[in-house]
C-alpha positions as CSV (number, residue, x, y, z in Angstrom):
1,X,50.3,30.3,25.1
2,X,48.9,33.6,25.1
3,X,52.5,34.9,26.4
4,X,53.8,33.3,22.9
5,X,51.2,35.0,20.6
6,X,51.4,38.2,22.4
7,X,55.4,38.3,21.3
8,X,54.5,37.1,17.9
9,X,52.2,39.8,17.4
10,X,54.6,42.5,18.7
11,X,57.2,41.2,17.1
12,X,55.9,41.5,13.8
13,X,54.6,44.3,11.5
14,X,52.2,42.9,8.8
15,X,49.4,41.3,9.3
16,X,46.9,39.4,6.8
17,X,43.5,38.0,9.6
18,X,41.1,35.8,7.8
19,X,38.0,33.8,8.7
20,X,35.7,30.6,7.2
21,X,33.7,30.9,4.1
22,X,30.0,32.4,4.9
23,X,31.2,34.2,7.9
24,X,28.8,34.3,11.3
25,X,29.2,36.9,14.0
26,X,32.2,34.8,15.9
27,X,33.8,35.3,13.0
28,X,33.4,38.8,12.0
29,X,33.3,39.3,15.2
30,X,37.0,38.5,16.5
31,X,39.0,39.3,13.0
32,X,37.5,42.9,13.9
33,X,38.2,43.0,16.8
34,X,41.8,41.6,16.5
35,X,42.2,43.5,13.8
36,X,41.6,47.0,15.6
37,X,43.7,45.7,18.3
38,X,46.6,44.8,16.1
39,X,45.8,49.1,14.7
40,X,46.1,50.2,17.8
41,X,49.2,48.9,18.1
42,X,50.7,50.5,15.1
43,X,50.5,47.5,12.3
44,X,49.5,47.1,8.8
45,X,46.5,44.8,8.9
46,X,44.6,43.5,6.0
47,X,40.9,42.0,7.2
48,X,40.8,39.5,4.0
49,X,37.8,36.6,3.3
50,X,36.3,34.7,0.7
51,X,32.8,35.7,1.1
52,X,31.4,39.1,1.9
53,X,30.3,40.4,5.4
54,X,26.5,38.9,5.7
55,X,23.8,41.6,5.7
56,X,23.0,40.0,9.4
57,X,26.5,42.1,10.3
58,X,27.4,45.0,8.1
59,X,26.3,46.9,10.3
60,X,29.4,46.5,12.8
61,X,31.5,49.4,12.8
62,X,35.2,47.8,11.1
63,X,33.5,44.9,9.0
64,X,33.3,47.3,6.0
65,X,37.8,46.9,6.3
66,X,37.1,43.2,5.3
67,X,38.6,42.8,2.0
68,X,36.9,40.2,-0.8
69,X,38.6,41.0,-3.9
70,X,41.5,39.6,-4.9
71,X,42.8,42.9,-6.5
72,X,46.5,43.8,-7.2
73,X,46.7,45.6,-3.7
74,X,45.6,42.9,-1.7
75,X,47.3,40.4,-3.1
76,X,50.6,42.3,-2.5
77,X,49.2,42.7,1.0
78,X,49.1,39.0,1.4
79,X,52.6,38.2,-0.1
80,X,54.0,41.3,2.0
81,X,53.0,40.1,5.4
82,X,54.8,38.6,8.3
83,X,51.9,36.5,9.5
84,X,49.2,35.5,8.4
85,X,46.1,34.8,11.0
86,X,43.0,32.2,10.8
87,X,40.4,33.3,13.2
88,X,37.6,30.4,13.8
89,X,38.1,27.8,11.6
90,X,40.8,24.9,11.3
91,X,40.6,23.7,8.2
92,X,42.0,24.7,5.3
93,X,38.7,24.2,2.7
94,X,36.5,26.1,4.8
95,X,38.5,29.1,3.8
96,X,37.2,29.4,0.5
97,X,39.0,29.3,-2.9
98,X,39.8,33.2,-2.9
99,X,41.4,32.8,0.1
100,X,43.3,29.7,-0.3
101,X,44.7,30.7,-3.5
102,X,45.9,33.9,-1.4
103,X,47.7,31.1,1.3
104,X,49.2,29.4,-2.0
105,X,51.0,32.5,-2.8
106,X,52.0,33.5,0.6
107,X,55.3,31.6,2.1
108,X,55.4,32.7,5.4
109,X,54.1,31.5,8.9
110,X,50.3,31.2,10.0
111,X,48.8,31.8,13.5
112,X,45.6,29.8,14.2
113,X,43.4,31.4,17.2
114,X,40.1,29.0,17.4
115,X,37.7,26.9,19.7
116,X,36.9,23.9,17.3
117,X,38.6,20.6,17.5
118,X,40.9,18.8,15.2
119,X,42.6,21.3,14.3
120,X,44.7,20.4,10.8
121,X,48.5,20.6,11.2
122,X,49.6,23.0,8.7
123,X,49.3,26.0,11.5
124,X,52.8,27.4,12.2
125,X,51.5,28.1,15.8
126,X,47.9,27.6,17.8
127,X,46.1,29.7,20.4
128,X,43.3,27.7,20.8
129,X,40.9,26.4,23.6
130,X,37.9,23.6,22.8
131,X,36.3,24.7,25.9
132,X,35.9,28.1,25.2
133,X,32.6,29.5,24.3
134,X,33.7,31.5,21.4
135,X,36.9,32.6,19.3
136,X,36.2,36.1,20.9
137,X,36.8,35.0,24.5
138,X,40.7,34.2,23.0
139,X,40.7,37.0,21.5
140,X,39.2,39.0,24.4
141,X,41.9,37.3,26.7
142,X,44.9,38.1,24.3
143,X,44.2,41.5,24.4
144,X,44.0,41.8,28.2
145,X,46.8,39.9,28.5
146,X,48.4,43.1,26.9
147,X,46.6,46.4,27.9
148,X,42.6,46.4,28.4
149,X,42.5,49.9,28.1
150,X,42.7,49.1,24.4
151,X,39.0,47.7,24.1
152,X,37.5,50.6,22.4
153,X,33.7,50.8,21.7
154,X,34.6,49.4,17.7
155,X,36.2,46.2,19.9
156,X,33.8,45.9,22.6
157,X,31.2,45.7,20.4
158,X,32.5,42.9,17.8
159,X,33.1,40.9,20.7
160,X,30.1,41.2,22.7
161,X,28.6,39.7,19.2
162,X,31.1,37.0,19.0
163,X,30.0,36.1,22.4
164,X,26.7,36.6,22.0
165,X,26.6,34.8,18.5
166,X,28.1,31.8,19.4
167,X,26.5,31.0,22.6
168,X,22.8,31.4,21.4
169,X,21.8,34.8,23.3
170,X,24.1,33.4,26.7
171,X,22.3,30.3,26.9
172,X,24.6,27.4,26.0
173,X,26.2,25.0,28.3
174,X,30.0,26.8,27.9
175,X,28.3,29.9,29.4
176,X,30.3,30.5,32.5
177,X,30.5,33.1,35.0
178,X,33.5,34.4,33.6
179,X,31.7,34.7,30.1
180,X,29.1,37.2,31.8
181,X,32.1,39.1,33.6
182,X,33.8,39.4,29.9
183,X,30.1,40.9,28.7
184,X,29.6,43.3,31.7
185,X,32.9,44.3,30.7
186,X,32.8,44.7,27.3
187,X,29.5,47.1,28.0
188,X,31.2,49.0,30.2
189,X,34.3,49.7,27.4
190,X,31.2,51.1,25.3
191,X,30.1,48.4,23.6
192,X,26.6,48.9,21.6
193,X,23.9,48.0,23.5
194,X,22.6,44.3,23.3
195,X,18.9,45.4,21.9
196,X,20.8,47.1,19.1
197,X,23.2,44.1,18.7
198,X,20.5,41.8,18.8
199,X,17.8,43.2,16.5
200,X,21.3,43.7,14.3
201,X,21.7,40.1,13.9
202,X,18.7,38.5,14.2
203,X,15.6,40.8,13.3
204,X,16.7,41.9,9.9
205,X,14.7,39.4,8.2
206,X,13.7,40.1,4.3
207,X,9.6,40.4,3.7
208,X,9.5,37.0,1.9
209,X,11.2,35.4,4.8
210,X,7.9,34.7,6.5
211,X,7.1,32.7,3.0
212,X,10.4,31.1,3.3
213,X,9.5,29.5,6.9
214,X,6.2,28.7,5.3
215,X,7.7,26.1,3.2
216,X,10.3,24.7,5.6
217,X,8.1,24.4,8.2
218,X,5.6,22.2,5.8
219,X,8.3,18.9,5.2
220,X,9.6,19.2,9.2
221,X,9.7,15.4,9.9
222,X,10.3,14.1,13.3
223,X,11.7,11.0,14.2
224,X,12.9,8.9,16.9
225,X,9.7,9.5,19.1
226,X,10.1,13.6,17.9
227,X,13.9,13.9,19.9
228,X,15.4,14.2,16.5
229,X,13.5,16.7,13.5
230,X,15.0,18.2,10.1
231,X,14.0,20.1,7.4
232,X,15.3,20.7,4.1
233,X,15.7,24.0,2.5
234,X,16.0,23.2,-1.5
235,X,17.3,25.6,-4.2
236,X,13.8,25.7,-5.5
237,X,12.5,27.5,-1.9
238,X,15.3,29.7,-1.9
239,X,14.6,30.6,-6.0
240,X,10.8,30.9,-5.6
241,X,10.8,32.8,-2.3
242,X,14.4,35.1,-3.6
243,X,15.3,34.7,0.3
244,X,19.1,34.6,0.7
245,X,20.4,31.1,1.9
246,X,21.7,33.6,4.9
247,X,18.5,34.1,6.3
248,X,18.2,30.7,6.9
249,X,20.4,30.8,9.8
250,X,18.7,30.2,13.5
251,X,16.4,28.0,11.8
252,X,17.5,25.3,14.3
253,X,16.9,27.4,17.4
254,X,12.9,27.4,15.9
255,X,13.2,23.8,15.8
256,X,15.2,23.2,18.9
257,X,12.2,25.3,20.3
258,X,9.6,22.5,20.4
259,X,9.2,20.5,23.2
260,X,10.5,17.5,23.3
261,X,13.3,18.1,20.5
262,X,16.7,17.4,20.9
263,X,18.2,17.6,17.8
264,X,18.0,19.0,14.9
265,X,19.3,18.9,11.0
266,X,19.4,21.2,8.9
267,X,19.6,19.9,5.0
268,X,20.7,22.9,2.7
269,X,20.8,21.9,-0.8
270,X,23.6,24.1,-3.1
271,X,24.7,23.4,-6.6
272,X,27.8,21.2,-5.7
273,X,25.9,19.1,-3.0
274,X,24.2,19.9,0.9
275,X,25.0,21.5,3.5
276,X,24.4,19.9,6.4
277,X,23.8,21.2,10.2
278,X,23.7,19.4,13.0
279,X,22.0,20.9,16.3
280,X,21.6,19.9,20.1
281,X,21.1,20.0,23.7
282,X,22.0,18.2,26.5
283,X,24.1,14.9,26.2
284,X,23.1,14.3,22.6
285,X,26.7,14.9,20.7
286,X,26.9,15.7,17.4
287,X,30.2,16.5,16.5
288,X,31.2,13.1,15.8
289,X,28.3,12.2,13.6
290,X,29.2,14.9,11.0
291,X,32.8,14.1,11.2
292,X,31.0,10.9,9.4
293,X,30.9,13.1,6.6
294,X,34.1,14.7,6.8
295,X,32.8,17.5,9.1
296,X,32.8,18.8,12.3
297,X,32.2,21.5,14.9
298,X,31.4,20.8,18.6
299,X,29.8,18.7,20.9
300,X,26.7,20.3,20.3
301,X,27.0,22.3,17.1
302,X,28.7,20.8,14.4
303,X,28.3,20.9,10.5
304,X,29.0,18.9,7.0
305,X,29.4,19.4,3.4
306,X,27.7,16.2,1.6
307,X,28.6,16.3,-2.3
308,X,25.6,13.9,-3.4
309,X,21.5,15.0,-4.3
310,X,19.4,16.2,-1.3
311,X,17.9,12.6,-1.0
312,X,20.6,10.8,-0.6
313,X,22.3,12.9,1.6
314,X,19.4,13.2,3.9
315,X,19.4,9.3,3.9
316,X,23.0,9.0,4.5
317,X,22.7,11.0,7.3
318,X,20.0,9.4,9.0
319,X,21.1,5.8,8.4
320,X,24.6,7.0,10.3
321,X,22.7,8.2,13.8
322,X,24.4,7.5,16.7
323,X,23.6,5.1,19.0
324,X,21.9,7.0,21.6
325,X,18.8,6.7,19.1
326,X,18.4,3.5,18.7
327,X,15.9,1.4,19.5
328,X,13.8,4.9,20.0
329,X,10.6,4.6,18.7
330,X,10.6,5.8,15.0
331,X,7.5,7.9,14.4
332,X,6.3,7.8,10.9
333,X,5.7,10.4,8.3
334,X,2.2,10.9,7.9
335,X,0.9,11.0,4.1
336,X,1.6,14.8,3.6
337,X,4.6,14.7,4.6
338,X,5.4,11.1,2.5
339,X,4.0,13.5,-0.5
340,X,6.4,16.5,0.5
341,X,9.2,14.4,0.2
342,X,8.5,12.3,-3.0
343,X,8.3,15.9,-4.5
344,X,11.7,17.1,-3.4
345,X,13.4,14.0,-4.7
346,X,11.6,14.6,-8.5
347,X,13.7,16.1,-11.3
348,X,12.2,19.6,-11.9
């Protein structure tokens, strides 16, 4: 397949490459890095998304290309170009509505390159791989499968976070020896170095952050003899505290940190409903429970979008846990923690 997207690519001119609504660093990540490669081969690329580059990765050289605004230029951009690319996501409605009102006015054909499954099946053609540890080893592949000399420092270094990103720091099961040849080799093409990329992504934190955690931390609520803990993170934390909802990513990896914790959700309440992230390790699959919910993800990162108040979408969720919980001993929330809760389900 990559044969067949190679020949698409150099067979075409124009290029629109666009990613999932509140973009992480695989996503940023490879529609950089694809996007430079796609420049170096002499095409018209437009970098185009719904939301803006988080603070967590405006820092990476090229992700100030990526275009928001639906403005007279990019729009002609979009209705101009000979393919139009999704980049790690498969679903339509994760692309935002500034985006998918850019697809309704665009007639031509669309390239998906992605790692999640189910993909939907209005993709003209697929590169995609479930098994691969990130959309930037695809991407990575693709453009050896051309000319590695083209991996610049602006290329090596979107894709060492896309790697990096999406395999928590190297440490996930679909870390391979091949994934650590890919990074030794994207450091050698000049990528930044990983203490910069790092601190980039994960130690940018806002002052009131700490505050934030403060109040998470105080309704986490363990159940199924602790294997299983969430938190919720309400509008009212995020209004109080004047934390971004962005900073709230890697709040699972704290979590996931305690011993004896398998999984982990994440309740993130918005104005049109909860967001929901699921989290674990080992054979504890998740994927399936948020496809409950008309989600999904992977085996052991997966995600949902549950249009109903906090409590009940908390309760949904729980009352849906797989079977490998049951018949776990429950343990119960002490009185502080019944309190916490009762609070977040009053009106305000």
């Amino acid at each position: 397949m990559l044969e067949t997207v190679l020949e698409i690519l150099l067979g075409h001119h124009r290029f629109v490459i666009t990613t999932h609504q509140r973009p992480d660093g695989d996503a940023i990540g490879s529609q950089v890095a694809l996007g430079r490669f796609l420049e170096h081969l002499g095409k018209e690329v437009l970098l185009f998304n719904t939301d803006s580059v988080p603070s967590s990765l405006d820092w990476m050289e090229g992700s100030e290309n990526v275009q928001t605004q639906t403005t007279i230029d990019n729009l002609e951009a979009v209705s101009r170009a000979d393919v139009f690319i999704v980049v790690d996501t498969n679903s339509k409605e994760r692309l935002g509505k500034t985006v998918g009102r850019a697809l309704d006015l665009y007639q031509g054909p669309v390239l998906l390159i992605d790692h999640h499954t189910d993909p939907e099946s209005w993709f003209t053609w697929m590169l995609r791989d479930e098994d691969a540890a990130a959309t930037g080893e695809l991407v990575y592949d693709l453009i050896c499968s051309y000319n590695q000399d083209l991996i610049d420092p602006v290329i090596a270094t979107a894709l060492y976070t896309a790697l990096m990103t999406d395999t928590g720091s190297f440490r996930f099961s679909r870390v391979t020896p091949k994934i650590h040849r890919m990074v030794a080799d994207l450091l050698e093409c000049g990528s930044a170095s990983p203490l910069d990329i790092y601190a980039g992504v994960y130690e940018n934190h806002s002052r009131s952050w700490p505050r934030l955690i403060s109040m998470i931390f105080q309704g986490l609520t363990y159940l199924h003899g602790g294997k299983l803990a969430y938190v919720t993170v309400t509008r009212h934390m995020l209004e109080t505290t004047t934390v971004d909802q962005e900073e709230t990513h890697g709040m699972s990896d704290l979590i996931m940190s305690i011993s004896g914790v398998y999984v982990t959700l994440i309740f993130t309440e918005t104005k049109k409903g909860v967001k929901v992230s699921f989290r674990s390790k080992g054979n504890y699959q998740v994927d399936t429970w948020a496809q409950n919910f008309g989600g999904g993800g992977h085996y052991n990162a997966a995600g949902a979008f549950i249009k109903h108040p906090i409590k009940q979408a908390i309760e949904m969720v729980i009352e849906a846990t797989p079977m490998f919980f049951i018949e776990e001993e429950t343990v119960a929330l002490v009185e502080e923690d019944q309190a916490y809760f009762q609070a977040l389900s009053s009106p305000k």
